[in-house]
Structures are given as C-alpha cells and as structure tokens.
C-alpha positions in Angstrom: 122.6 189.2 110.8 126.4 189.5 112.1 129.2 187.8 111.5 129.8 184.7 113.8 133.2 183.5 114.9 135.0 181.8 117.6 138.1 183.1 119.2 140.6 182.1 121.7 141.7 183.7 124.4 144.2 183.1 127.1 144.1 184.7 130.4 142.7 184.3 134.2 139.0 183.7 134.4 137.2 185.3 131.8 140.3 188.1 131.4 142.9 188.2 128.9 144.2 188.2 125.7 142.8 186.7 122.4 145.4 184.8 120.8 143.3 184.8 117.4 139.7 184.4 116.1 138.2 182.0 113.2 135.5 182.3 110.7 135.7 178.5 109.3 131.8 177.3 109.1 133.6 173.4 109.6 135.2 174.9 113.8 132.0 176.6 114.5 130.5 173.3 113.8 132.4 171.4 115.9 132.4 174.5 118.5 128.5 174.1 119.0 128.5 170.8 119.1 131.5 170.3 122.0 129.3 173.6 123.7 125.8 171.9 123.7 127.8 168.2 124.8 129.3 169.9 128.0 125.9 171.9 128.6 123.9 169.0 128.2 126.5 166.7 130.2 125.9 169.2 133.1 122.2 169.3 133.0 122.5 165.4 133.3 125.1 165.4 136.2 122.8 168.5 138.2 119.5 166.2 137.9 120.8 164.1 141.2 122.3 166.9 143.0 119.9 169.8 143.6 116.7 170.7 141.4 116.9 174.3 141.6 120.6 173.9 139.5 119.0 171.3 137.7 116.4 173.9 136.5 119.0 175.9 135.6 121.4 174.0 134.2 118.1 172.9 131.6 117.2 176.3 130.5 120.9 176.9 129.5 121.2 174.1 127.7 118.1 175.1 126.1 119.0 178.8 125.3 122.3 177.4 123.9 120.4 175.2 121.4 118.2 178.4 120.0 121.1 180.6 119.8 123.3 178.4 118.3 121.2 177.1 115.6 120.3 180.8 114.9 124.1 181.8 114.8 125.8 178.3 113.3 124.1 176.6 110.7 124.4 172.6 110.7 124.3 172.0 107.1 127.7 171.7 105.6 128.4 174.8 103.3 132.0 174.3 102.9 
C-alpha cells in the first residue's frame, strides 16, 4: 500500500497552492475523524430536505468510512 498523508492547500475552489503536507499517524487521526463528523452531519441535515441527496449524501459517508479505515488506521501507533 502507499503512503497516506494530509496536506494543505490554499487557493480558490479546489485550485491552488499546497502550503505543506504531514505524515503524523496522531493528524490523520484526527483528519478522519473531523471528515467522517462533517459527512455524517450532512447525511443527517439532507434526510429532511430531499431523498435523492439524502441517498447520496449516505453512500458518501459510507465510502469515506471504507476508505479511511483502509488508509488510516485507528489504533494509536505513535
């Protein structure tokens, strides 16, 4: 498997520049879980509005969980 890391990047939607890019098991922890927070919170907030973004909004959630717990583990190995 490849190396996993999160990076930032500042720019205009999606474009830009990365400003720099971490490794550190402890931030893609954290990462993953403030990622699968927001997804789920908008799979919550879509369930009153309209079923087909509901739908939608569940099977991202649910391809974030099986990539992320492929990519970041949620043991502590630090």
């Amino acid at each position: 498997m490849g190396q996993v890391w999160a990076e930032l990047r500042y720019g205009v939607s999606g474009q830009g520049v990365a400003l720099c890019k971490s490794d550190n098991p402890y931030l893609l922890r954290v990462f993953k879980r403030c990622v699968l927070e927001k997804a789920g919170q908008l799979a919550n907030e879509s369930e009153a509005v309209d079923e087909v973004i509901h739908l939608h909004d569940n099977l991202e959630l649910r391809r974030l969980r099986e990539v992320l717990s492929l990519v970041v583990p949620d043991e502590e190995h630090d």
